[in-house]
Backbone as CSV, one residue per row, in Angstrom:
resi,resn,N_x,N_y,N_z,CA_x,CA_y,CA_z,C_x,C_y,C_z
1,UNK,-11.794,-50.808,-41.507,-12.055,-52.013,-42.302,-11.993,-51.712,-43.790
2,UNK,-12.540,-50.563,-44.411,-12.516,-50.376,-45.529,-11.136,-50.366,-46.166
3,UNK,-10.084,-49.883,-45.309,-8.716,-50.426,-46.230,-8.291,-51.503,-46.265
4,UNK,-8.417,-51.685,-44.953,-7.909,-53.538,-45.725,-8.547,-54.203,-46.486
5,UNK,-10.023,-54.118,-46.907,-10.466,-54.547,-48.036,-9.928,-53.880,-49.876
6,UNK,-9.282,-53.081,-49.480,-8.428,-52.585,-50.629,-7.439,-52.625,-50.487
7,UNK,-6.553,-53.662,-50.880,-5.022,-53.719,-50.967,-4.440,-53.029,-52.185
8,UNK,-3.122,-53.034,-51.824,-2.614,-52.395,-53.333,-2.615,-53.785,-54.586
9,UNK,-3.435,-53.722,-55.333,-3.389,-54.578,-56.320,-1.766,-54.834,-57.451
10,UNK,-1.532,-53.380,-56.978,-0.275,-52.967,-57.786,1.218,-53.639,-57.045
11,UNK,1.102,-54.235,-55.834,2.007,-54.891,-55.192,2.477,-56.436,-55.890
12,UNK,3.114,-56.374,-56.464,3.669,-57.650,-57.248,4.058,-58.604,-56.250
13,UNK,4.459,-58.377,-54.762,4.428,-59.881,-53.792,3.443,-60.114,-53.359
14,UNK,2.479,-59.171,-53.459,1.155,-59.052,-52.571,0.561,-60.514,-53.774
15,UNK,0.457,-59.930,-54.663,-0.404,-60.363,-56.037,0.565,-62.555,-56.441
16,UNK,1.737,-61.875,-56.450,2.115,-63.474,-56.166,2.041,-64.334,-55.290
17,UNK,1.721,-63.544,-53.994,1.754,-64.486,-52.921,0.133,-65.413,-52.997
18,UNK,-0.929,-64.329,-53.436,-2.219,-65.084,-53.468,-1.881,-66.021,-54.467
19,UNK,-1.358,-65.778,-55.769,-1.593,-66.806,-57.011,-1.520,-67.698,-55.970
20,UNK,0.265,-67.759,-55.600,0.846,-68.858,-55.009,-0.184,-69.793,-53.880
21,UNK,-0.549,-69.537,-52.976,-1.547,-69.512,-52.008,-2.860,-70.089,-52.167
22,UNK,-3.208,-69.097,-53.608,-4.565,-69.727,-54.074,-4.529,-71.191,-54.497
23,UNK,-3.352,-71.334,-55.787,-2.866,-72.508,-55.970,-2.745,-73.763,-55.084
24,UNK,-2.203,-73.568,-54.067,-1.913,-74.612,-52.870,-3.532,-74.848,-52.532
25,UNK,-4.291,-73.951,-52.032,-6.056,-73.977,-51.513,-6.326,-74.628,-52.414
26,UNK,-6.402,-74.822,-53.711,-7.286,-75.529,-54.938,-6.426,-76.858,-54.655
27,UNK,-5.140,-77.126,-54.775,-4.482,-78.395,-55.060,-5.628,-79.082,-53.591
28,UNK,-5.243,-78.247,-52.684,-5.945,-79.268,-51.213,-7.270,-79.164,-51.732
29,UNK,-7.903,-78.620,-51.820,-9.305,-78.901,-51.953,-9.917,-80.181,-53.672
30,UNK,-8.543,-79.965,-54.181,-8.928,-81.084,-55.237,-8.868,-82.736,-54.467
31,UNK,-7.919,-82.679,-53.406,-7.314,-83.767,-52.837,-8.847,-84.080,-52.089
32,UNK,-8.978,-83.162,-50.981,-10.228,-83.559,-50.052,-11.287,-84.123,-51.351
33,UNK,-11.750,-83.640,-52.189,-12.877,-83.808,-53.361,-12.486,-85.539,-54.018
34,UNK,-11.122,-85.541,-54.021,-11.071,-86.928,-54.847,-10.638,-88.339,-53.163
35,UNK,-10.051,-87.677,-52.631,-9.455,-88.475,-51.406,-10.502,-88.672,-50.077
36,UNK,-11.280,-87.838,-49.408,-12.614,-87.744,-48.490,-13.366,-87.185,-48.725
37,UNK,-14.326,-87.642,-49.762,-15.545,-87.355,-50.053,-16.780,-88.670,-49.561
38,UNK,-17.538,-88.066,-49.371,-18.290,-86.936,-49.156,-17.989,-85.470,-48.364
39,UNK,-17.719,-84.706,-48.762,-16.799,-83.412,-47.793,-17.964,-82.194,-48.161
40,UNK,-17.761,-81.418,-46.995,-18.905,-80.168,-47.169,-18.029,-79.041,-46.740
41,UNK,-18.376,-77.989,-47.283,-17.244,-76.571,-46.909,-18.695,-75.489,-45.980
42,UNK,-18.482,-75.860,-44.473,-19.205,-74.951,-44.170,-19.457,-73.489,-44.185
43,UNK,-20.333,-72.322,-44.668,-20.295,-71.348,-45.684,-21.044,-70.455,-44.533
44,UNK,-20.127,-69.666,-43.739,-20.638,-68.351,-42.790,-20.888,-67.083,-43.604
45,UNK,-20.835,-67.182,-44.903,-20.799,-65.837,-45.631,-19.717,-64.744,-45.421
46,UNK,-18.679,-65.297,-44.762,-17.425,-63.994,-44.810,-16.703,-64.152,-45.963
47,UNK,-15.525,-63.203,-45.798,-15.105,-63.534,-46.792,-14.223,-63.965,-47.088
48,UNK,-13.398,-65.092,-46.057,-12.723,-66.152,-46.389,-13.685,-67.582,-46.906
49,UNK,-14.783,-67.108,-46.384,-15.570,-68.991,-46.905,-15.989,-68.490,-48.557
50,UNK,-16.102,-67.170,-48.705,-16.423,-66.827,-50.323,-15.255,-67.219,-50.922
51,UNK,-13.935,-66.431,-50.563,-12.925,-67.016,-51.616,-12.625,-68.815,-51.755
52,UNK,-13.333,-69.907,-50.590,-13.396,-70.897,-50.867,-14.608,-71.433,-52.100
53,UNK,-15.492,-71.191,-51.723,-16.636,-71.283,-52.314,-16.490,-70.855,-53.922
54,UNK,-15.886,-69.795,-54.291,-15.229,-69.216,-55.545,-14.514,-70.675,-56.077
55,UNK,-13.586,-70.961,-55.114,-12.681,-72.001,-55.490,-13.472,-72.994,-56.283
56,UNK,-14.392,-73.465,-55.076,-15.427,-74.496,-55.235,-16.047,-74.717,-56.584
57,UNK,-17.195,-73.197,-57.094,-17.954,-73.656,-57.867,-17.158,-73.455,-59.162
58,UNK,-15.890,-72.601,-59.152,-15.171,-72.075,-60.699,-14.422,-73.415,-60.614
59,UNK,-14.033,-74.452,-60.270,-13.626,-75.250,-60.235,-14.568,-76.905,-60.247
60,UNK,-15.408,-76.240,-60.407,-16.562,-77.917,-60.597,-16.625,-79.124,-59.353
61,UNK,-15.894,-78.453,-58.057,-15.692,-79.666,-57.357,-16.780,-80.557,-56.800
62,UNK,-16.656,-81.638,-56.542,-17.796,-82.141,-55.606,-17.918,-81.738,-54.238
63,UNK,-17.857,-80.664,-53.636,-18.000,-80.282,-52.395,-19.610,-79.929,-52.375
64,UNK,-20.391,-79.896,-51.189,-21.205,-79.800,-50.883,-21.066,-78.691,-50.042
65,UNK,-21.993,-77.394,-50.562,-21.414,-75.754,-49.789,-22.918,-76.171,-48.869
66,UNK,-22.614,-75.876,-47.423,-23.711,-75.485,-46.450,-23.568,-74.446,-46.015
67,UNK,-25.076,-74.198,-45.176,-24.715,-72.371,-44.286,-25.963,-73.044,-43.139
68,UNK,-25.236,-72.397,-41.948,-26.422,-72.789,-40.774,-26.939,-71.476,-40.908
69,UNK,-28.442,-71.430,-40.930,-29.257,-70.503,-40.445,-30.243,-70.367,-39.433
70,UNK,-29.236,-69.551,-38.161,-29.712,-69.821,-36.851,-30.947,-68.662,-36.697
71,UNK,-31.479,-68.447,-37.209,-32.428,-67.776,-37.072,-32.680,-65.984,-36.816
72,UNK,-31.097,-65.978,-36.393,-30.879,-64.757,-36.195,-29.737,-63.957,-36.913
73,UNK,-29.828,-64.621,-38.475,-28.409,-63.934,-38.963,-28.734,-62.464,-39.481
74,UNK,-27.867,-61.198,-39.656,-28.465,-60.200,-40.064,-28.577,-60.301,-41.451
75,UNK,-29.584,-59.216,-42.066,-30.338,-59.354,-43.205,-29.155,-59.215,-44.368
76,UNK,-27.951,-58.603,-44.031,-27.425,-58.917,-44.988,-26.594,-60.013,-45.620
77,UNK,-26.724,-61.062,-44.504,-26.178,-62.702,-44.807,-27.257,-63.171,-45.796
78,UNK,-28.797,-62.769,-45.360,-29.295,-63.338,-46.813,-29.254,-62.499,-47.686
79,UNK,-29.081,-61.358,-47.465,-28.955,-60.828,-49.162,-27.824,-61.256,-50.113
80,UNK,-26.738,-61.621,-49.318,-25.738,-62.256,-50.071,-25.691,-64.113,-50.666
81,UNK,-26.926,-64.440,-50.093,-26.946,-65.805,-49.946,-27.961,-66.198,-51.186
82,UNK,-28.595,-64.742,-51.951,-29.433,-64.520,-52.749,-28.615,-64.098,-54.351
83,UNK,-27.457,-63.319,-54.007,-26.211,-63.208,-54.775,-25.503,-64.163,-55.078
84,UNK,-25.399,-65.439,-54.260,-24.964,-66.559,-54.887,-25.575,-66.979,-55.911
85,UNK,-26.640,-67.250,-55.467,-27.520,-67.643,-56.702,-27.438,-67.235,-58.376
86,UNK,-27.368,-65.722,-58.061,-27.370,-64.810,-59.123,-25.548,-65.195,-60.134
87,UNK,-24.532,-64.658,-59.275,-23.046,-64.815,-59.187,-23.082,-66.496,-59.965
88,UNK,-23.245,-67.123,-58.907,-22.785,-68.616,-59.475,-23.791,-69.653,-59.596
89,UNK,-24.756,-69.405,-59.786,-26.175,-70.634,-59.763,-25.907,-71.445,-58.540
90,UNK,-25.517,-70.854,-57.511,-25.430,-71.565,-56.434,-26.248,-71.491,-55.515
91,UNK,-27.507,-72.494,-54.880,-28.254,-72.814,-53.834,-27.546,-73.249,-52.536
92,UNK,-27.278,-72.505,-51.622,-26.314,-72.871,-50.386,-27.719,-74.284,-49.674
93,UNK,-27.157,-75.340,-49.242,-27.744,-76.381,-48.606,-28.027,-75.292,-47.201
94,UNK,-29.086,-75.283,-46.221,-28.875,-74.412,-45.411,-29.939,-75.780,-44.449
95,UNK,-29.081,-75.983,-42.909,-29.403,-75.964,-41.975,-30.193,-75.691,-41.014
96,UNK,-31.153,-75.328,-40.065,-32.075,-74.999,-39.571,-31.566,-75.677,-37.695
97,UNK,-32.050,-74.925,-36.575,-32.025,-75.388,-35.640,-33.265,-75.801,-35.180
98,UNK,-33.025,-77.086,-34.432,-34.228,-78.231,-34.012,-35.013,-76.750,-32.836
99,UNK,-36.391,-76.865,-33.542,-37.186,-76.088,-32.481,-37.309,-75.879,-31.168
100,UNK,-37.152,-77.080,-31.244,-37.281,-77.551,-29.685,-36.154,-77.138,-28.493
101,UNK,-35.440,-77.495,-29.450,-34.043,-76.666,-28.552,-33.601,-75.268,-28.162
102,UNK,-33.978,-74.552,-29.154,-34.094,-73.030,-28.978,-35.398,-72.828,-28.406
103,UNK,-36.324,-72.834,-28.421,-37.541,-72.885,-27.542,-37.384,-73.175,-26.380
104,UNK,-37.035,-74.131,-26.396,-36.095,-74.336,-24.281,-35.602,-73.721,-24.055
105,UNK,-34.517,-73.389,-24.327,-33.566,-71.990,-24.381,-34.283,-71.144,-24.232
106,UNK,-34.850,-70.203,-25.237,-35.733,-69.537,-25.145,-36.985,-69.142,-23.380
107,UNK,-37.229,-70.529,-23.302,-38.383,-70.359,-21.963,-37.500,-70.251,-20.753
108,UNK,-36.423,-70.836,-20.753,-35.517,-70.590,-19.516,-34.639,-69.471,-19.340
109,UNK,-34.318,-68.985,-20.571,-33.607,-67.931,-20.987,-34.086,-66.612,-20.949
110,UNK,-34.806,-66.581,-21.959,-35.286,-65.769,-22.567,-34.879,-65.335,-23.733
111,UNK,-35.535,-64.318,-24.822,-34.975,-64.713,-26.192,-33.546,-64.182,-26.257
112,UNK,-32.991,-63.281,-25.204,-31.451,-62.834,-25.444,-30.833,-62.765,-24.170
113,UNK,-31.128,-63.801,-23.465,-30.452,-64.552,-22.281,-29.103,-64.547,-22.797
114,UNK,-28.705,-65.074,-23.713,-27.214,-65.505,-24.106,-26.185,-64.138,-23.562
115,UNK,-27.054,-62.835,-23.294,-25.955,-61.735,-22.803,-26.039,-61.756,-21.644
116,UNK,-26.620,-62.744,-20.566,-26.894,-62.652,-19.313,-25.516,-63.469,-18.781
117,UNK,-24.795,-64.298,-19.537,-23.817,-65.440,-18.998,-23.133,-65.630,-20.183
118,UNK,-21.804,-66.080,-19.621,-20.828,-66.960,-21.110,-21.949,-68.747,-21.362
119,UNK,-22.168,-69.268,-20.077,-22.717,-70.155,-20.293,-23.896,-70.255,-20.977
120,UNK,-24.749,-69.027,-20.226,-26.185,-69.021,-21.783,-25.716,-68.582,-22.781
121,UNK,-24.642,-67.826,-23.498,-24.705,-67.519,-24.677,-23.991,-69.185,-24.938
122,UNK,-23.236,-69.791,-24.873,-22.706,-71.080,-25.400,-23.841,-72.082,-25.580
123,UNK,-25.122,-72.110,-24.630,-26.003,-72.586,-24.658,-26.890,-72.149,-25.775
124,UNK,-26.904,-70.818,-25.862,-27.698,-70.387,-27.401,-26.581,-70.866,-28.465
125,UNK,-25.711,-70.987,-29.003,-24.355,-71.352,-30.274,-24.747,-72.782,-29.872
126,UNK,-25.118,-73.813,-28.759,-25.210,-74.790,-28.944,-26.820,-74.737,-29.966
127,UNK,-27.363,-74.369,-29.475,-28.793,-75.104,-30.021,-28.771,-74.167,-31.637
128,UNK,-28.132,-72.806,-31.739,-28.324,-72.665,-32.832,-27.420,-73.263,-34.190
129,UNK,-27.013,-73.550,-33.764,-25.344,-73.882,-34.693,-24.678,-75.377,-34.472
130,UNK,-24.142,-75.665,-32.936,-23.186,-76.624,-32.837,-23.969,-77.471,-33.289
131,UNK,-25.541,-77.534,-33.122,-25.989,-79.016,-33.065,-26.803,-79.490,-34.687
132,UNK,-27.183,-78.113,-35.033,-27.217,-77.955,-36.450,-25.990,-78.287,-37.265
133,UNK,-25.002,-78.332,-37.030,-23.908,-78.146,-37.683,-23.634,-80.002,-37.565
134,UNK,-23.400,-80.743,-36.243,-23.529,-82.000,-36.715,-24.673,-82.801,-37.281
135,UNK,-25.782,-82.638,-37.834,-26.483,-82.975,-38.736,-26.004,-82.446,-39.968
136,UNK,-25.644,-81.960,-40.150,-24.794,-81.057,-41.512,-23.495,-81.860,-41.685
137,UNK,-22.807,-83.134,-41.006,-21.499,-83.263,-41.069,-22.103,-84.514,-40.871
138,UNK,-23.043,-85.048,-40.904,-23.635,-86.468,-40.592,-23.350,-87.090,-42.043
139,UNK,-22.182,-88.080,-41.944,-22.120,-89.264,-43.192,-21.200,-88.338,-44.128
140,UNK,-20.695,-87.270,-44.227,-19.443,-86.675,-44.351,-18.360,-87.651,-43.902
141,UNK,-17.322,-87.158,-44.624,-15.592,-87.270,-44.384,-14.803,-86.495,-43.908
142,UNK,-15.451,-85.271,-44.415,-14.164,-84.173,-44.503,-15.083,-82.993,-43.899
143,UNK,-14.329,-81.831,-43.621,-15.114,-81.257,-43.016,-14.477,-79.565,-43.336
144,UNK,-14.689,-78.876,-43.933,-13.931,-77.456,-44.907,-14.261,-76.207,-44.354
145,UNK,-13.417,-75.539,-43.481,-13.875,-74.084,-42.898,-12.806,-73.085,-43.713
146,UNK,-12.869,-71.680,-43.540,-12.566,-70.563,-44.024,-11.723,-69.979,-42.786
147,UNK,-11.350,-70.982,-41.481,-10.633,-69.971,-40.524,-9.294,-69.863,-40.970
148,UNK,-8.589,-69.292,-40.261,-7.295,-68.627,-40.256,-6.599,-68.538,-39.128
149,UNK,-5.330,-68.895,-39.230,-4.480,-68.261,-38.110,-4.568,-67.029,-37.093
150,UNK,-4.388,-66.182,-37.841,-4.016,-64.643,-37.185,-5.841,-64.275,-36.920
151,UNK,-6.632,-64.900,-37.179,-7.804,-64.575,-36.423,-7.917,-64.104,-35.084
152,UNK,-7.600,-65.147,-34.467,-7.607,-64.976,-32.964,-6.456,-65.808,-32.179
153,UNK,-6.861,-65.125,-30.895,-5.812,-66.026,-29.839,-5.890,-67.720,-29.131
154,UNK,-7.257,-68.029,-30.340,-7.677,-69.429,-29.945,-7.946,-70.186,-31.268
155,UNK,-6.933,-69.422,-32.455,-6.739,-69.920,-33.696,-5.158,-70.080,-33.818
156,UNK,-4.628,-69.537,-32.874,-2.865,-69.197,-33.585,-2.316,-69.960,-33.882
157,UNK,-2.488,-71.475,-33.500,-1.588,-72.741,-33.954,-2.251,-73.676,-34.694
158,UNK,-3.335,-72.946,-35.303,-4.174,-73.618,-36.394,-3.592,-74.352,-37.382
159,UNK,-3.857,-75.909,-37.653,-2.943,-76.525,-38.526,-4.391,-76.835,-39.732
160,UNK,-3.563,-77.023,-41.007,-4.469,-77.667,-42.283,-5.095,-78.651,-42.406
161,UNK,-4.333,-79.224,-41.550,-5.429,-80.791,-41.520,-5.416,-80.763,-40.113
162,UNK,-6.154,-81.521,-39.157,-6.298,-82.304,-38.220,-7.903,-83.157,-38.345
163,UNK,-7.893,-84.253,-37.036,-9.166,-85.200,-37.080,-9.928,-84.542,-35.612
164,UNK,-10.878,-84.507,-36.763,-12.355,-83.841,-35.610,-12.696,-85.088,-34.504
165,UNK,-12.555,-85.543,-33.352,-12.444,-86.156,-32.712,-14.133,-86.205,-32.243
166,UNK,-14.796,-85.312,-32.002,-16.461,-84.818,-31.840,-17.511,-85.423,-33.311
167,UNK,-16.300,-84.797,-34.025,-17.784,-85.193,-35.379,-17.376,-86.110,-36.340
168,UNK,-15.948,-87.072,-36.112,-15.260,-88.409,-36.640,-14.995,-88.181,-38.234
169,UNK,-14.652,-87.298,-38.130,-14.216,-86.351,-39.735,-13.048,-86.041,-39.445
170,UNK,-12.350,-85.889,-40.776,-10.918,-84.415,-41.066,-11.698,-83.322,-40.943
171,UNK,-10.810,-82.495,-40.423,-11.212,-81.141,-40.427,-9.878,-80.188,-41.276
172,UNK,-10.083,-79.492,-42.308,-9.278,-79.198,-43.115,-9.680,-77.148,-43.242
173,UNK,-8.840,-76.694,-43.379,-8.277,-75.183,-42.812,-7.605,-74.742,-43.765
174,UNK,-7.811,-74.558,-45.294,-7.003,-74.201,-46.532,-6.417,-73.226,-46.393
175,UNK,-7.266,-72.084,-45.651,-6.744,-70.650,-45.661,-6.142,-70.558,-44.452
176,UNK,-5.973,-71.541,-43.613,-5.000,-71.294,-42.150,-3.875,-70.078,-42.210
177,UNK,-3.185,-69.985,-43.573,-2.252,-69.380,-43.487,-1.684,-68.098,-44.344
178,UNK,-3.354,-67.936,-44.536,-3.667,-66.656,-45.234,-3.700,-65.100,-44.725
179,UNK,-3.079,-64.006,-44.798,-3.572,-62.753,-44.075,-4.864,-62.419,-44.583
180,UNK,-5.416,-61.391,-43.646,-6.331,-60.520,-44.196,-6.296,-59.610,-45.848
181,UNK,-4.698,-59.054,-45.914,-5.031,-58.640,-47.592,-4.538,-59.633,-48.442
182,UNK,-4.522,-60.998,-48.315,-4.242,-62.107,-48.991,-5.425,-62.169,-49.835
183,UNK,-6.728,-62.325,-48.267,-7.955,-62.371,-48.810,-8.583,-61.597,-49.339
184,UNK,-8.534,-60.495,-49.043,-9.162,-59.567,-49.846,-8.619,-59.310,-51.546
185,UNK,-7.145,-59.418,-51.481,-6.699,-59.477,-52.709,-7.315,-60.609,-53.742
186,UNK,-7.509,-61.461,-53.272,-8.298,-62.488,-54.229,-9.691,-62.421,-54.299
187,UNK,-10.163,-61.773,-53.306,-11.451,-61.202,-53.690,-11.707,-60.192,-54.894
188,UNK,-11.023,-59.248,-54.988,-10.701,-58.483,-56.053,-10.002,-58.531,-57.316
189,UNK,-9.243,-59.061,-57.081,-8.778,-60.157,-58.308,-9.953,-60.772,-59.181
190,UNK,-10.605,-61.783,-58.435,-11.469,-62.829,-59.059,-13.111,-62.081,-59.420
191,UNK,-13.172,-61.199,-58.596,-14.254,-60.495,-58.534,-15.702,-61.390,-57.969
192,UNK,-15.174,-61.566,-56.409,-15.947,-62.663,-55.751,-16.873,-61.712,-55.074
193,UNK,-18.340,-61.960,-54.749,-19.227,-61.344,-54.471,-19.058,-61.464,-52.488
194,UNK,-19.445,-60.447,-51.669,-18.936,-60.412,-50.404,-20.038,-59.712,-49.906
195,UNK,-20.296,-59.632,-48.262,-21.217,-59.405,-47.665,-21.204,-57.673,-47.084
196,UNK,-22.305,-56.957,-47.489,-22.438,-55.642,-47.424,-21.746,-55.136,-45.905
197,UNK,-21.322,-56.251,-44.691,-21.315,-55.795,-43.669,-19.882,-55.523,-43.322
198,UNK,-18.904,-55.903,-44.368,-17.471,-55.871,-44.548,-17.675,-54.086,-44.819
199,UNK,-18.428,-53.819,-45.576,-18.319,-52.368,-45.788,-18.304,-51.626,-44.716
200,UNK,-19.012,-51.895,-43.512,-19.522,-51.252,-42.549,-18.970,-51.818,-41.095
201,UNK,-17.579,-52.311,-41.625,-16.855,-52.593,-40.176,-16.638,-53.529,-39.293
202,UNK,-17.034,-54.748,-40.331,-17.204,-55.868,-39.496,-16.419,-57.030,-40.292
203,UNK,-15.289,-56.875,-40.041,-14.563,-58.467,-40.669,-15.086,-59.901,-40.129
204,UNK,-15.979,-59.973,-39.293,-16.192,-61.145,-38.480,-17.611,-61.045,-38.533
205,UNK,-17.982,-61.847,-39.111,-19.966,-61.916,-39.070,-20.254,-63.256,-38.441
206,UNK,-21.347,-63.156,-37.634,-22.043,-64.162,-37.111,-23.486,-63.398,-36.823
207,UNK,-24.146,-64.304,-35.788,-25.485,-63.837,-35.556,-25.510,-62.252,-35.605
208,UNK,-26.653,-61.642,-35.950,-26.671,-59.941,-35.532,-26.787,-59.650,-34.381
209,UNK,-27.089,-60.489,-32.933,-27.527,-59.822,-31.563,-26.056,-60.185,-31.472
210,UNK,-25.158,-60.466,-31.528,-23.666,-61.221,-31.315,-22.843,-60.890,-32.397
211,UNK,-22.763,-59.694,-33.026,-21.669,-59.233,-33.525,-21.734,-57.522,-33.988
212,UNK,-20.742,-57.133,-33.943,-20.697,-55.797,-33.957,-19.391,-55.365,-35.214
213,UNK,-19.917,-53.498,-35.214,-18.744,-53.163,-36.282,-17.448,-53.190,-35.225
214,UNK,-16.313,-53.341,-35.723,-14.641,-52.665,-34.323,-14.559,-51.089,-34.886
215,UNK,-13.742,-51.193,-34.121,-12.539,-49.667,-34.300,-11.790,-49.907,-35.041
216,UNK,-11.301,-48.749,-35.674,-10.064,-48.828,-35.876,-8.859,-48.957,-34.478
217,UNK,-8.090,-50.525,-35.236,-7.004,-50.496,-34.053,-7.635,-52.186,-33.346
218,UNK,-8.882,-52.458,-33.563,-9.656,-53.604,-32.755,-8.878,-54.874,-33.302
219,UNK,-9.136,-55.796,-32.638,-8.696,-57.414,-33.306,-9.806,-57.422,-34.380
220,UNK,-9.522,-58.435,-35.123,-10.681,-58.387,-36.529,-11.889,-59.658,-35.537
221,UNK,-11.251,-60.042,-34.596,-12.745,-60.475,-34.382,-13.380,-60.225,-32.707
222,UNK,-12.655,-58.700,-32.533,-13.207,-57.792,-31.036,-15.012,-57.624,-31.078
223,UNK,-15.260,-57.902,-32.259,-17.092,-57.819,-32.306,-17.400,-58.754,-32.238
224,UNK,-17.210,-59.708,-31.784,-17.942,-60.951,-31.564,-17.863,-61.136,-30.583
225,UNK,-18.581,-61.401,-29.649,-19.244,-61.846,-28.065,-18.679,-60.557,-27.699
226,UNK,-18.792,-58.985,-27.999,-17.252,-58.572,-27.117,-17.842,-58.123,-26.081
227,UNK,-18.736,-58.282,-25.123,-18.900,-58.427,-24.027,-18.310,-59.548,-23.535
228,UNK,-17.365,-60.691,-24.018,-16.785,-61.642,-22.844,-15.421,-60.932,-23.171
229,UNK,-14.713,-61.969,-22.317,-12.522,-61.966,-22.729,-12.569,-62.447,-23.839
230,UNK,-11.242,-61.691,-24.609,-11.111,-62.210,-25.655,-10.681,-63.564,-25.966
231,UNK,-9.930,-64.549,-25.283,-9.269,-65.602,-25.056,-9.902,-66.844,-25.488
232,UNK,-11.496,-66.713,-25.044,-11.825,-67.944,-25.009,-13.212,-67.362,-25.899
233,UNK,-13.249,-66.528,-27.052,-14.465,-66.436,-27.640,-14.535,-67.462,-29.198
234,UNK,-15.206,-68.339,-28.695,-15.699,-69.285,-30.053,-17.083,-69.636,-29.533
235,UNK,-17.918,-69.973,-30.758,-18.904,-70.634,-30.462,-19.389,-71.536,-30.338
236,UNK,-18.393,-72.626,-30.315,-18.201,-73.920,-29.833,-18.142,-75.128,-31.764
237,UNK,-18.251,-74.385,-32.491,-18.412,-75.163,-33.928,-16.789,-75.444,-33.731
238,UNK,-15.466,-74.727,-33.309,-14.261,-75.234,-33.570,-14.031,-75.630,-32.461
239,UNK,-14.663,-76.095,-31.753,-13.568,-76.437,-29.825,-13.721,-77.975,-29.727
240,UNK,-12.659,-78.643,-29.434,-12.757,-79.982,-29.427,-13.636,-80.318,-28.739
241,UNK,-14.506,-81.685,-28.893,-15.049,-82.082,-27.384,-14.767,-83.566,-27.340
């Protein structure tokens, strides 16, 4: 992981392709800001939602940055969520899951049931996240993630726009068609603040009982659930319903 977070800066297509790239991300995100607003850019702390968020606040937009905090993120999602602050006077709006729901979970489960089944862990991403996440998109338009194409095998035909059919929003994908040293190159470039756990092997952050560092050689997102198949690992925030 540590090299691909260092690209050659000295690569002149590398370095034009972000201008270029970045450019297009700001034009769309000026459009969503003046065209479906109320719009919120949901904010997992990696570091494709930072180089949005960069976009966001160096750019004055009216976006509304959120972050769900399911209760179990590792400590270094808030230390970075404390760096916003510092970085850009930015207070992330943050989410919370209804008690009640993880507490059920919880009594039927147990607190890390979710590794017992694909269905209890989808059942824990429901109560921590999916359902947090539509109160977070409640009276919204637009709806702003940090995924990407070449993520995974249940991202590959990821388009820039489509309509969230579940949460009656656009759902808009700026960086759909970004690589990994795209992003990192504009991280370094701009000198965007990023989460200590990129250092330590993990391109893909989510909860800490549910994500791990890879190998070298791994998919960039083999640490997440990687006790299931790779095929069908989401946590239900992108799957139609």
């Amino acid at each position: 992981m540590a090299d691909n977070m260092n690209p050659d800066l000295n690569d002149a297509a590398l370095v034009a392709s972000v201008k270029a790239k970045s450019e297009a991300a700001l034009a769309l995100l000026q459009k969503i800001a003046a065209d479906y607003g109320p719009a919120g850019l949901a904010n997992s702390l990696g570091a494709e939602d930072m180089v949005l968020t960069h976009l966001i606040v160096k750019n004055k937009l009216p976006i509304n940055i959120f972050s769900l905090d399911t209760g179990r993120l590792p400590t270094e999602t808030y230390d970075l969520m404390g760096r916003l602050k510092r970085h850009y006077g930015l207070l992330l709006t943050l989410y919370y899951p209804n008690h009640e729901n993880v507490e059920a979970f919880t009594r039927t489960h147990g607190i890390n049931g979710f590794y017992d089944s694909v269905e209890n862990r989808k059942a824990c991403c429901h109560a921590r996240k999916v359902e947090p996440l539509q109160r977070a998109l409640k009276g919204k338009k637009a709806w702003i993630t940090g995924m990407r194409a070449e993520q995974s095998e249940t991202r590959a035909e990821l388009p820039v726009q489509s309509f969230d059919q579940g949460n009656g929003l656009e759902k808009f994908n700026p960086l759909a068609d970004w690589t990994e040293a795209e992003v990192w190159a504009f991280i370094r470039l701009n000198d965007v603040p990023y989460s200590k756990l990129h250092e330590k092997g993990y391109p893909s952050i989510g909860c800490a009982p549910c994500t791990r560092a890879i190998q070298p050689g791994e998919h960039v997102r083999a640490g997440r659930w990687w006790w299931e198949s790779a095929d069908g690992k989401e946590c239900g925030l992108h799957v139609s319903r």
